[in-house]
C-alpha positions in Angstrom: 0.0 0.0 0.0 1.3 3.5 -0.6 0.0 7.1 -1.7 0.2 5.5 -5.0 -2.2 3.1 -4.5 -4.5 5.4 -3.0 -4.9 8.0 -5.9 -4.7 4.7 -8.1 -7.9 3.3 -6.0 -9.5 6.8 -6.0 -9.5 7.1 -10.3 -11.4 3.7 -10.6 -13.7 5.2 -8.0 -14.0 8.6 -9.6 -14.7 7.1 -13.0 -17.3 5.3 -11.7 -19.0 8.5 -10.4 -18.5 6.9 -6.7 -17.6 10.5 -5.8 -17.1 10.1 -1.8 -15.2 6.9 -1.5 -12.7 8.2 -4.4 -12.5 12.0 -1.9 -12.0 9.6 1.2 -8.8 8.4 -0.4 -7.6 11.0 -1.7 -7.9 13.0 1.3 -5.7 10.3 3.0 -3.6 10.9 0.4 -3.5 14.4 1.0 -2.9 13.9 4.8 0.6 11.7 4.1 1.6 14.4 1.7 1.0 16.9 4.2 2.8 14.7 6.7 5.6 14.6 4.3 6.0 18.5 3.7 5.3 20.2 6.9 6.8 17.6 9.2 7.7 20.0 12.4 3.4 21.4 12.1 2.7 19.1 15.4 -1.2 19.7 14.4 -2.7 17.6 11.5 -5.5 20.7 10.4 -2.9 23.2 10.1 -0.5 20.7 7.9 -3.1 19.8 6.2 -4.4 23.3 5.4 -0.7 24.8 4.9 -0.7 21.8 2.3 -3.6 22.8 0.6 -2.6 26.9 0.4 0.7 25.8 -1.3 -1.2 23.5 -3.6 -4.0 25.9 -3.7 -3.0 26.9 -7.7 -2.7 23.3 -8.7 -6.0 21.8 -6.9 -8.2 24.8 -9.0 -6.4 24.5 -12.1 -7.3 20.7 -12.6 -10.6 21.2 -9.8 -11.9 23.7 -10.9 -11.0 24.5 -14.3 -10.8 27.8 -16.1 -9.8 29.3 -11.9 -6.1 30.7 -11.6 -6.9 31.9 -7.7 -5.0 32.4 -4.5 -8.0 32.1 -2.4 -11.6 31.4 -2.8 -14.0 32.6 -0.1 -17.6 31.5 -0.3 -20.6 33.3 1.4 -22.5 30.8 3.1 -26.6 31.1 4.0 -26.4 28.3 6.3 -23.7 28.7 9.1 -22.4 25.3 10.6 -19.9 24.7 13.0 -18.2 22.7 10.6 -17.5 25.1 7.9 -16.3 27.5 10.4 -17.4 30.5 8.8 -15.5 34.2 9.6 -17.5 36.9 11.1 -19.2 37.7 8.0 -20.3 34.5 7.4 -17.6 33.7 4.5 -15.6 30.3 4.4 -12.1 29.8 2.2 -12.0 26.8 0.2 -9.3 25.2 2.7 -11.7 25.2 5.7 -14.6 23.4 3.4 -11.9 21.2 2.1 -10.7 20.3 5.4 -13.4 20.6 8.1 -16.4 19.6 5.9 -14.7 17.1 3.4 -12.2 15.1 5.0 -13.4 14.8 8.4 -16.6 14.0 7.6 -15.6 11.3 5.4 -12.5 10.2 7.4 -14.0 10.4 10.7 -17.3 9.1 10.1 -17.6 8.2 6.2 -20.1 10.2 5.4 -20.3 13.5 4.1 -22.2 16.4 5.1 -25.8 15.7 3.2 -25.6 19.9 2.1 -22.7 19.1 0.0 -23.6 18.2 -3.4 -21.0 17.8 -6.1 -21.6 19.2 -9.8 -20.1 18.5 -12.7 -20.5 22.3 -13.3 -16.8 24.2 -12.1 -19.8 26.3 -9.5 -18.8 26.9 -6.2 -21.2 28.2 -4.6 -23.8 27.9 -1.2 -27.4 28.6 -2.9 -30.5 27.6 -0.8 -28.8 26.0 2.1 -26.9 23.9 -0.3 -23.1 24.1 -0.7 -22.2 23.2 -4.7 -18.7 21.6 -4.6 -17.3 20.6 -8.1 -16.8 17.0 -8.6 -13.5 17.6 -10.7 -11.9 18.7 -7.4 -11.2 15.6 -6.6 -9.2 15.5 -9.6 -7.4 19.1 -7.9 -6.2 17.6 -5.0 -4.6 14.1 -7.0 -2.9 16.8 -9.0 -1.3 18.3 -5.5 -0.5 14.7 -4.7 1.0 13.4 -7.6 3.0 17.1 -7.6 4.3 15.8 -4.2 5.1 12.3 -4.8 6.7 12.7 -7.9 
């Protein structure tokens, strides 16, 4: 088993349009790569976050094509403790991808019945839903297989 074998798992999943189970592994994926390039961050968020801002070009370029972003902040209707919203009631991409993607499906395999995935490149909260390309997946293998290479 390796990181490999992971994002290898997580394409046959993808192609299948078995969206969560492929995200689960690559989010695992993510998490050794993080392990891998902050080492001395003592707490697995923040690596995992830091990883994901220094990927943050790659992950929207294949995740969410026809983006070239530093950040993406999305307004959300519907505040959960989860998404950890700011003050005025905006969340960055790394928080959603973190808080509301991985641990929900690492932690208890399930994922947050608000998110739907689109094969649109929208990002966007609109009535209480949060719209979350499915190509993002294909984002964060890109950050991976940038890592392992």
């Amino acid at each position: 088993m390796s990181i490999e074998s992971f994002i290898e798992a997580a394409n046959v999943l993808y192609d299948n349009e078995y969206y969560n189970e492929a995200l689960c592994l690559v989010c695992i994926a993510v998490d050794a790569c993080a392990d891998i390039e902050f080492p001395s961050e003592k707490r697995n968020g923040m690596r995992y976050k830091k990883y994901l801002t220094k990927h943050f070009g790659t992950i929207c370029h294949y995740g969410i094509p026809g983006t070239d972003v530093t950040n993406i902040k999305i307004h959300v209707t519907r505040k959960t403790e989860e998404s950890k919203p700011d003050q005025n009631s905006y969340v960055d991409l790394e928080q959603i991808l973190y808080h509301v993607i991985r641990c929900g499906l690492v932690h208890n395999a399930n994922l947050n019945p608000q998110l739907v995935f689109s094969e649109s490149t929208v990002i966007k909260d609109w009535d209480g839903l949060l719209f979350v390309p499915a190509a993002i997946i294909k984002g964060l293998e890109s950050a991976v297989e940038e890592t392992i290479q």
